[in-house]
N, C-alpha and C positions, 0 to 999 in steps of 0.2 A: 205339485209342490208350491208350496205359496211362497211369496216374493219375501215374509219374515224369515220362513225357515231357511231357504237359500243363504239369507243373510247371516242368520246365527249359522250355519254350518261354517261358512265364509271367516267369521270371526273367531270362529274355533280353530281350523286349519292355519289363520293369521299367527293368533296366540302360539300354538304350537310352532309353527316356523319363528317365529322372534325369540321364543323359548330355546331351541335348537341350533338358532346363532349366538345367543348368550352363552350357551355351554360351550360352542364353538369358540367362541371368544374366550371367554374364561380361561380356557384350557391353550387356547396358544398364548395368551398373556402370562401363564403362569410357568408354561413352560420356558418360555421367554424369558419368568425371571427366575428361571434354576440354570438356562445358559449364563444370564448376565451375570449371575452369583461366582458360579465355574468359573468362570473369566476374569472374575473381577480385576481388578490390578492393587498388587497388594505391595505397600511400600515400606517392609523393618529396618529402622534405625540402629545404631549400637555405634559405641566408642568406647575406645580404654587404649589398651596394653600397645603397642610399638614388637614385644617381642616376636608374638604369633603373626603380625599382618601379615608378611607374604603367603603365609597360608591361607590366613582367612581370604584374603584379594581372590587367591584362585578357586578357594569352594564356593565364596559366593557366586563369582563369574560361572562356574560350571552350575552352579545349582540355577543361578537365574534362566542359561542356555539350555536343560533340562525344563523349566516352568518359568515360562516366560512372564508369569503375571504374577510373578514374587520377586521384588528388586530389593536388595539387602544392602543399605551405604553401609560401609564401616569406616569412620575417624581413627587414625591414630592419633591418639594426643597423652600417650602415658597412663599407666596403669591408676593414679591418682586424678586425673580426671573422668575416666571412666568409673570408677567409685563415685565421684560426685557427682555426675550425670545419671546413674542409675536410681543414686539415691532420692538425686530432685526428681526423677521420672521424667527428663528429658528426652533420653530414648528406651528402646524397646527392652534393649541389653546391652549389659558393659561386658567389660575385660580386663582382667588381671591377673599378674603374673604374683600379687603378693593377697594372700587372705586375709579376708577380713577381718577385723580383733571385734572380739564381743562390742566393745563401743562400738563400732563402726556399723554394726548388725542389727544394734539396739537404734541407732539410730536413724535409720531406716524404718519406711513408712510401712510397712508392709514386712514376709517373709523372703529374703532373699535366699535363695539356693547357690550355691558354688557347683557347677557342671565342668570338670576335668575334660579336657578336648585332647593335649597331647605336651609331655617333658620336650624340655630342650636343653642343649649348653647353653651357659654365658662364659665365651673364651675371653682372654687377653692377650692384645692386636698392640702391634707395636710399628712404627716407622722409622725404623732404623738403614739410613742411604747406605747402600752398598752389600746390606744383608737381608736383601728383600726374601732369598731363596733359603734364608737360615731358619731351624723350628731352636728356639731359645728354651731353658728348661729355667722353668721358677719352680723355688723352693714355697711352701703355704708365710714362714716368716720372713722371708726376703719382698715377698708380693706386697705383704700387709706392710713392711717398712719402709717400700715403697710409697705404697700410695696413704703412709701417715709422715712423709717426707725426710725419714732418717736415711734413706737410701736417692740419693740425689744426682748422681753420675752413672753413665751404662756402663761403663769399667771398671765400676765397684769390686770390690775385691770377692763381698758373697756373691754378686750375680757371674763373677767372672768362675769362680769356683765349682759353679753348676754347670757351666760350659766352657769345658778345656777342648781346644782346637777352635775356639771361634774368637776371634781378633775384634773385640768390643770397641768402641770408639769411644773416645774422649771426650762425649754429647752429656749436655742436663738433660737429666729427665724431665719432661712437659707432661703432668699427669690431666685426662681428661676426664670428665666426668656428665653424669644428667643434667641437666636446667631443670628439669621439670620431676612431676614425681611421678617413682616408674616403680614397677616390680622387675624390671634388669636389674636395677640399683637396689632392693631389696634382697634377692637372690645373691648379689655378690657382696654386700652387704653383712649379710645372713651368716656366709662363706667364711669373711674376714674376724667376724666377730665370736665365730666358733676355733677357729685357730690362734689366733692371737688374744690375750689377756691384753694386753695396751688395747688394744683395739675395741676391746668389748668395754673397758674400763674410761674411754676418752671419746668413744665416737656411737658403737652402739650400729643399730639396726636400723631401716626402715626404705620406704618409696624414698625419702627425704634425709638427709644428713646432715651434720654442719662438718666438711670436709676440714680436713687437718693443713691440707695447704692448698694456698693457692694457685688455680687451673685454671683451663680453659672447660668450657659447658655448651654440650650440643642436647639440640631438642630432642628425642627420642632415639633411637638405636642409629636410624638415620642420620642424626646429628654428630655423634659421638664418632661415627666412624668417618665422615664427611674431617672435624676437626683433625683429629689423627691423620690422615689422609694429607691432612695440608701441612704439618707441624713434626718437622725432623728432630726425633728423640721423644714422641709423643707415645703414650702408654694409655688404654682406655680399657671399657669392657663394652660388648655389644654380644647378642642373639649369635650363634655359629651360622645361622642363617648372612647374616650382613658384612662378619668376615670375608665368606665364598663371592658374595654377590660384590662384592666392593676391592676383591681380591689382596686383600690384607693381611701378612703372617697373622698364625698367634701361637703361645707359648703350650710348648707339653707341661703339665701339675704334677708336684708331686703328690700322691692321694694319701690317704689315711694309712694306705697297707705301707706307703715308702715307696712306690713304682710311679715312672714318670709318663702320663696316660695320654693320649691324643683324644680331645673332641670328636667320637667319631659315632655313629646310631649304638654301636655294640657297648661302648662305654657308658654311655648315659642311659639304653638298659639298661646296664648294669648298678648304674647308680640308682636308680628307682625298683628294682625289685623287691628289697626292704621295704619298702613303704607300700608298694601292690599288694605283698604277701597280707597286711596287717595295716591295709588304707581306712581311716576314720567314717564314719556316716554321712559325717559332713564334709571329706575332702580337704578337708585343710590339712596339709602337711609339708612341711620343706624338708631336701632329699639333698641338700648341701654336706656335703665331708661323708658320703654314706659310705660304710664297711665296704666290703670287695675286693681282693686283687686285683681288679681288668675296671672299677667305679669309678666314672670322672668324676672329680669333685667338687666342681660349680652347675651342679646343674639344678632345674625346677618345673613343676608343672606351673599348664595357665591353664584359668576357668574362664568361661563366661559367666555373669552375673545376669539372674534371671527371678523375677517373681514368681513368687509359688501361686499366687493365683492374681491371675490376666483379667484387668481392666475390658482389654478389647476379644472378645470370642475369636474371633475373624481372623486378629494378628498373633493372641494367643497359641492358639493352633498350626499358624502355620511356622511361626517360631520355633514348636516342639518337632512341626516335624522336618525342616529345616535342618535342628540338631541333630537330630536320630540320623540323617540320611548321610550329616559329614561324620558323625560317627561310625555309621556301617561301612560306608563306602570311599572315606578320605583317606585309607591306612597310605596307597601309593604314593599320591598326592602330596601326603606329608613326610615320607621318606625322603620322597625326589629334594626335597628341600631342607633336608636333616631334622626334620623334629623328628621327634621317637610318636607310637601311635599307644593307646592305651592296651596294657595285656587283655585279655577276654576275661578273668573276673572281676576286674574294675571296670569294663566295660560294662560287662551285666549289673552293675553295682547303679552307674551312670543311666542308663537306660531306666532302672525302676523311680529313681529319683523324678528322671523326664516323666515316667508316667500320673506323678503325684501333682503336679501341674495341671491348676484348675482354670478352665476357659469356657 
């Protein structure tokens, strides 16, 4: 064999071996980067609502302890700055406890969806010394004349009238309210302005109010129940969540049927059935003074606020499936803490909307 052809065999065997580490290569680099993909660290943003956080705090904790390269911050800062954050596209997803009005929809960049996660109460929490262990019964026009300040003393004659055997004290009432703009304050709001004519007529609805008298104002559900807390003869509204946690009376309602109902997961069932049976496309519904015998009568859903179609693939997807999973699998989780969970065909209702979500 001659000294060329040695050599050309030599460069063919070469060729082929460098050929054979190329693919060899290729293919751990690629695999390489379908591990580092898997893995990536994935970080969604979101703020709004005060009423849902203790929930949300624990679904994302358990969701992140479940998939550890998806860390979810959630801000409370009130249902009206989550509206404005979603809409500048600050972060990923907001939260609101009050729906958005066609302006608010139109105004926004893009499709926004309303995704229903789970009803709650908004009770009212009083600090009355010496009746820490008393449940008070408010009448719906005694509440609103309350907190439009014709009812100014806790031994008023109507509130006394609603509770014979309980020895009221001779305290001004300190009415408290949001600082910031909230769907609490919407919801009870909402409440006031469906029972009371003065009220609908002089104050109206909304995240925001221009309140009838002068109070004291806490930042988020946190706040309100914090001022209360501190303020003997002080009257507020917060999440039935932040009463238990802050251990705060609050008042039995009397509801639409005339029965005086406790804040309690069966009640506020009961308050959203009507609107499950016969819930919009869009989710927008408030479920304040609903029909029922057993229906508490401040209560409301919250959404998170989410584009219909995702800027980022990445974070888009892992958002929907984020939702989906505190949907299937939050029902406990949200009991333990008193929200109420979505019936199963609002839920399938929810779920199809998540799948319309483009990433």
């Amino acid at each position: 064999m001659t000294h060329s052809s040695k050599q050309s065999r030599f460069q063919r065997w070469l060729a082929l071996g460098i050929a054979i580490a190329s693919l060899a290569t290729v293919t751990v680099v690629a695999n390489r980067a379908v591990v580092t993909r898997a893995a990536e660290q994935i970080s969604l943003t979101g703020a709004g609502a005060t009423f849902p956080q203790p929930l949300y705090e624990k679904w994302f904790a358990e969701y992140h302890r479940l998939y550890p390269n998806v860390k979810i911050n959630y801000q409370g800062i009130g249902s009206g700055g989550g509206i404005r954050s979603i809409t500048e596209k600050i972060v990923d997803f907001g939260a609101s406890d009050a729906p958005l009005t066609d302006e608010q929809l139109a105004a926004a960049p893009g499709k926004l969806l309303h995704i229903p996660t789970v009803a709650g109460a908004v009770v009212v929490i009083y600090n009355l010394p010496g009746l820490e262990n008393a449940r008070l019964r408010l009448a719906p026009d005694v509440l609103a004349d309350i907190f439009l300040g014709k009812i100014n003393m806790w031994n008023h004659p109507r509130i006394a009238a609603l509770n014979p055997g309980i020895k009221l004290p001779a305290l001004p009432i300190s009415v408290v309210h949001r600082s910031d703009g909230s769907g609490t304050t919407n919801i009870f709001t909402s409440y006031l302005k469906t029972v009371s004519p003065e009220w609908a007529a002089r104050v109206g609805a909304g995240t925001s109010v221009k309140w009838p008298v002068e109070a004291a104002a806490g930042k988020g559900n946190p706040g309100v129940a914090g001022q209360v807390k501190q303020i003997p003869g002080a009257i507020g509204y917060v999440e039935l969540a932040y009463a238990h946690q802050n251990k705060l009376p609050f008042a039995l309602l009397r509801n639409r049927a005339g029965k005086f109902v406790d804040a309690t997961l069966e009640t506020t069932k009961a308050a959203m059935a009507g609107a499950a049976a016969e819930m919009p496309d869009d989710f927008r519904v408030m479920i304040v003074n609903a029909p029922g015998e057993d229906a508490y009568p401040i209560a409301g859903f919250t959404w998170l606020l989410v584009y219909q179609k995702q800027s980022d693939p990445v974070k888009g997807k892992a958002l929907v499936q984020m939702i989906e999973w505190a949907l299937k699998n939050g029902d406990k989780m949200a009991e333990e803490l008193d929200y109420v969970p979505l019936p199963d065909n609002v839920q399938e209702k929810v779920l199809a909307t998540l799948r319309s979500i483009q990433y």
